[in-house]
Structures are given as structure tokens and as C-alpha cells.
C-alpha positions in Angstrom: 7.5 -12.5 12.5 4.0 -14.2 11.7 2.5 -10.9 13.1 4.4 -9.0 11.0 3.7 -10.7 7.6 0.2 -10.1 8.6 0.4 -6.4 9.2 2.5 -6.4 5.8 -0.6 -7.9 4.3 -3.2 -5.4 6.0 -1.1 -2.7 4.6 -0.9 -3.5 1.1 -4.6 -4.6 1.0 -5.9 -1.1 2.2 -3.7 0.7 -0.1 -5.9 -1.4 -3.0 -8.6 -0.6 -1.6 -7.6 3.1 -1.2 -5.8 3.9 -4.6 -7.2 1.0 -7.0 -10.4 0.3 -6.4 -11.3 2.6 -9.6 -9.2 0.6 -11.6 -10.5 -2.4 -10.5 -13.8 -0.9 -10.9 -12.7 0.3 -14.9 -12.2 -3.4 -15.6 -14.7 -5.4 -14.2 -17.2 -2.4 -16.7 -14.7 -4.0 -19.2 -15.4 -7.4 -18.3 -19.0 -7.0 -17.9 -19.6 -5.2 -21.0 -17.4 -7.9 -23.1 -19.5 -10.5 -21.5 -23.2 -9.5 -22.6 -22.1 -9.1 -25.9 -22.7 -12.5 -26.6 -25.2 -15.6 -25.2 -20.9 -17.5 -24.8 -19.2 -14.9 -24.2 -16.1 -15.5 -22.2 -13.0 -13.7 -20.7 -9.6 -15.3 -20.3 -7.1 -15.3 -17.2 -2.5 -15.4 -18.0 0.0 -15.8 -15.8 3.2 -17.2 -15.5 4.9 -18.8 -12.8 3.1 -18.3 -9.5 0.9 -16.1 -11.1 -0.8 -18.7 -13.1 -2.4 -19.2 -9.7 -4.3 -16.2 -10.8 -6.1 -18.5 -13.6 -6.7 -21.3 -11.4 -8.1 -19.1 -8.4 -10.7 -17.6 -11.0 -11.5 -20.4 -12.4 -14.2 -23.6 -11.3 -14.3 -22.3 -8.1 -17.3 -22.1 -5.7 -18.7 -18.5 -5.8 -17.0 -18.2 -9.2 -18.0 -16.9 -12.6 -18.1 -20.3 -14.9 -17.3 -17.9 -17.9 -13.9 -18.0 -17.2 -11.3 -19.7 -19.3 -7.7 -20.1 -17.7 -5.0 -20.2 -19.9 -2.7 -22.7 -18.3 -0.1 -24.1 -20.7 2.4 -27.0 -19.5 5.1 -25.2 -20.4 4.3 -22.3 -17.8 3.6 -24.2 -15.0 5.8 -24.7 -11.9 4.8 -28.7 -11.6 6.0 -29.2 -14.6 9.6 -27.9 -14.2 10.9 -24.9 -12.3 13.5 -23.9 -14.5 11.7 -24.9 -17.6 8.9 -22.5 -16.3 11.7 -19.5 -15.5 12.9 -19.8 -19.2 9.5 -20.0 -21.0 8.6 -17.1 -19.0 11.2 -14.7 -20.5 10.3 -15.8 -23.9 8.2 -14.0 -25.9 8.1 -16.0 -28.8 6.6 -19.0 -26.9 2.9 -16.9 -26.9 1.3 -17.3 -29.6 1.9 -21.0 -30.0 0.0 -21.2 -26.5 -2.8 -18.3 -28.1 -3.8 -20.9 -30.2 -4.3 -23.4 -28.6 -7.6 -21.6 -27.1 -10.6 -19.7 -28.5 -9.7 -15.9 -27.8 -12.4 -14.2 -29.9 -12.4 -10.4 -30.7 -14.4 -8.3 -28.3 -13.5 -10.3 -25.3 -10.8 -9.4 -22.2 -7.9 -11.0 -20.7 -6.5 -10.6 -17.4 -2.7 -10.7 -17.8 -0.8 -11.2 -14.0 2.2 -10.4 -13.9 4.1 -9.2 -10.5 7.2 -7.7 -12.1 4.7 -6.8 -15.6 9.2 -7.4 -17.0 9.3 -10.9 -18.3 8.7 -11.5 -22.4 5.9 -13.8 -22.0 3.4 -11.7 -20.2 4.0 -8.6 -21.9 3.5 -10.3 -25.5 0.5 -12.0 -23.9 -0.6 -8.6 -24.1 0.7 -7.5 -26.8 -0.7 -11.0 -29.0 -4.2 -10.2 -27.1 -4.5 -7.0 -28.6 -3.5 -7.6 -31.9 -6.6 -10.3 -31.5 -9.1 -7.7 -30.8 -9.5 -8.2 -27.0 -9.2 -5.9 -24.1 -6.4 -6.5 -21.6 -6.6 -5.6 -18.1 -3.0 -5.8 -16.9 -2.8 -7.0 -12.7 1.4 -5.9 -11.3 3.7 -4.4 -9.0 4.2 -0.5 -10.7 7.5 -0.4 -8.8 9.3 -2.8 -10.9 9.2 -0.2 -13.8 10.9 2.4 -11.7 13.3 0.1 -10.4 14.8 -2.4 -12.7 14.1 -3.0 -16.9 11.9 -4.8 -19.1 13.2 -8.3 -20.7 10.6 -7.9 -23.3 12.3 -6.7 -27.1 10.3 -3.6 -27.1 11.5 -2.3 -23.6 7.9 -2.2 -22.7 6.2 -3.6 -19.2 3.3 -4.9 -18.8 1.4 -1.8 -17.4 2.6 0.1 -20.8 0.4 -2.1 -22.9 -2.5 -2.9 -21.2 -6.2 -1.1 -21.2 -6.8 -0.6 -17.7 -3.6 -1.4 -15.3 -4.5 -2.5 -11.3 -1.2 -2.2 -9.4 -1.2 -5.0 -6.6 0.7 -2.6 -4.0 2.9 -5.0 -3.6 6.9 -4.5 -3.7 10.1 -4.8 -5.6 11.2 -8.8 -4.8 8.2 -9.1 -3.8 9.0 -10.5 -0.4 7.9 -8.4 2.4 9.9 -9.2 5.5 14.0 -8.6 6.3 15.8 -10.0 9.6 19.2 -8.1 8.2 20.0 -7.2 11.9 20.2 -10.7 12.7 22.4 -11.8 10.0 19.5 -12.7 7.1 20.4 -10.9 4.4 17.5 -12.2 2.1 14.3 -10.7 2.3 11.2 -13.5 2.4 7.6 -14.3 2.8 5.9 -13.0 -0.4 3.4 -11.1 -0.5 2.0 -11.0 -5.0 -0.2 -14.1 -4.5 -2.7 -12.7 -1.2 -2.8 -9.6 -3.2 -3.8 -10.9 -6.7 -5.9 -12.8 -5.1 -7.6 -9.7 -3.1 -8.2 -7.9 -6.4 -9.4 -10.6 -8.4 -11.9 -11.7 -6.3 -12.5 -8.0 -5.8 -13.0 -8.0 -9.9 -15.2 -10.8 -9.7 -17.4 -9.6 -6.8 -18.1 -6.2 -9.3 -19.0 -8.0 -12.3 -21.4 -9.7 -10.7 -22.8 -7.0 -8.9 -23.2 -5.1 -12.7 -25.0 -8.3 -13.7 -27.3 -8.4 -11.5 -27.9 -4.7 -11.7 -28.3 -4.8 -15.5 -30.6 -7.5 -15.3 -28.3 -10.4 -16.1 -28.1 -13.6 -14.1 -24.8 -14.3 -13.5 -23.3 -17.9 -14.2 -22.2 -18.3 -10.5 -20.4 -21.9 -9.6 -21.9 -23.2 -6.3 -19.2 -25.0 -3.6 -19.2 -29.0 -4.8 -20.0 -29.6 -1.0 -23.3 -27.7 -0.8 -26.7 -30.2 -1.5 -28.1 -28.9 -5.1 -24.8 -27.6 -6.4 -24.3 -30.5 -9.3 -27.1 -29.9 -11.1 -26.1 -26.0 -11.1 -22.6 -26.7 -11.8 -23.4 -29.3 -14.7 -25.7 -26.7 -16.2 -22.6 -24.0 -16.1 -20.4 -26.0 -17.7 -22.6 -27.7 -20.5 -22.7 -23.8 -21.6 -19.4 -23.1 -21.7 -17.3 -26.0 -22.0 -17.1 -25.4 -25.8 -15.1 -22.1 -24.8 -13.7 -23.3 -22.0 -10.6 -25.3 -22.6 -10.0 -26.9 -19.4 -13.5 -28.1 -18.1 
């Protein structure tokens, strides 16, 4: 089967790269464009759940943008209660309390992940974003809309509000394997994470390429383990730790 959750993986990573990679393309332009518009200039990562892995992949990592500010409230996050984390993610209302806790500024964009794009927290991250004046660049599984509802009040999914929407090609319960001939009627080994992953560092590649072709030097992190990448890294962050709530 560990041949097979590969192949899985191949699959869904060439259909990105064959239906989304304008959409990808859309947002990092997005991105880019939010980012030159001033000397701070950030944009901001969501997720819930496992998807708040999105934030944290993006974010202080080695061949990274520093200009990156993860939203990554307690009260989201797996470590600090499963269930809690499953309830707060269905509730809507919990949003804006978390906005303001960090500087979203008008002009900016936010990266909302969301595999199912159903639960009320990620859709009114999108919602609250655009009544702030930013530009939201929704990452989910399309096939959730067709396939189940939204727990959201407004009936809406994530792809419905968002700027520019990048489907993962991932699947409905996510999981991409079945042994139902052999008795398992469960399907496992998901497959949201590698993909989100695939397009956001696909996202970040772009931007950086349109900094660089524009004439901007991009704020790249170096790896921690290279000689030289301290004083780098140190310079990065004394930029944007004012904007960046978790340096």
C-alpha cells in the first residue's frame, strides 16, 4: 500500500500542476503586488486543525519569505486539545476575537486553508478579512461543495468567498486509500497536507520569482544550519517582527 499512497500523491500533484497552476499563479501577482506596496508590508497564513500546518510550513522556514505572519491561535491548535480544536473550528464567532489579536492591515492578503472550505471558522476568516480590506486567496478540496454542505450561517464555502480559489485536487474525506475487499471499511492515509504543502511552496517559489523580476530583493530566510545564515536571518526579523506576531 506504501506504493500506492505514493502514486495517489503523484496523481493529485500533476493535476495542480495541470489545472491550477494559473490560480496559483493569480495569487502569488496578488501577494506580490500587496507586498511592494509598502517598505512592512506583510501577508498572513489561516488554518484550522491540520491545516494550521499551512501557517507554520510558510512561516520561519529556510528558503522562506520572512514577511509572513501565521495566524496560529491556541484555541485552533491540535496540541492544545483535539476536541477543543474540532469545536472552535465550526465556530464562526470565535474569528474576530483571534483578528485582533494581529495586525491585518488594509491592502494586504491572507491565505485561508481549508480542505473541506465547510467549517464556520475558515469561511468567516474570510469573510472578517474582507470586511478588513485584504485580499483572500482561498487553498481547498472543490469537491466538498458538491458533495456535502456548508456549517457556516450563510451557506457559503470557502471557495464562494475568496478572491482567487486554488483547489488542492485532493478528495472528499480526504483520505486516499480503501482495503474494503479485505474487510477495512474506512478509507485512510490523507492526502490535504502533501498537497497544501505542494502549492504553497509553489506560491512562494512565484512571488519570489516576481520579486526578483520587478527588481525587488526578496526577504529570503536562509537554513539555521548553513555558516552566514544568523546574521541574514536576524536582519529579516528585526524588519518584521513589529508585524509579525510570533517571531
Amino acid at each position: 500500500m506504501l506504493m500506492a499512497y505514493i502514486e495517489e500523491v503523484e496523481k493529485a500533484v500533476e493535476k495542480i500542476r495541470t489545472i491550477q497552476v494559473e490560480n496559483i499563479k493569480k495569487a502569488a501577482e496578488l501577494i506580490f503586488e500587496s507586498l511592494t506596496e509598502k517598505e512592512d508590508s506583510v501577508f498572513h497564513v489561516f488554518g484550522c486543525g491540520h491545516s494550521h500546518m499551512a501557517a507554520e510550513e510558510l512561516f520561519y522556514r529556510a528558503g522562506g519569505l520572512a514577511c509572513v505572519n501565521p495566524i496560529l491561535p491556541a484555541e485552533l491548535m491540535l496540541h492544545e486539545g483535539a476536541l477543543k480544536s474540532s469545536y472552535y473550528e465550526k465556530n464562526e464567532e470565535i474569528i474576530k476575537m483571534i483578528f485582533d489579536r494581529y495586525d491585518l492591515r488594509q491592502g494586504e492578503c491572507i491565505v485561508v486553508v481549508s480542505h473541506s472550505g465547510r467549517n464556520g471558522a475558515p469561511v468567516e476568516a474570510a469573510i472578517e478579512a474582507k470586511k478588513r480590506g485584504l485580499k483572500v486567496i482561498a487553498v481547498t478540496c472543490r469537491e466538498y461543495k458538491e458533495k456535502t454542505f456548508s456549517r457556516h450561517s450563510s451557506g457559503k464555502f470557502l471557495q464562494d468567498v475568496a478572491d482567487v480559489v486554488i483547489d488542492n485536487c485532493g478528495r472528499y474525506k480526504d483520505a486516499a486509500l480503501t482495503l474494503e475487499n479485505e474487510g477495512l471499511e474506512v478509507p485512510f492515509a490523507p492526502l490535504s497536507t502533501v498537497l497544501n504543502t505542494v502549492i504553497l511552496n509553489m506560491l512562494t517559489a512565484e512571488v519570489v520569482n516576481l520579486m526578483v523580476k520587478n527588481n525587488v530583493k526578496p526577504p529570503v530566510f536562509l537554513s539555521g544550519n548553513i555558516e552566514g545564515s544568523m546574521e541574514n536571518n536576524l536582519k529579516l526579523i528585526e524588519k518584521y517582527k513589529h508585524r509579525v506576531r510570533h517571531f
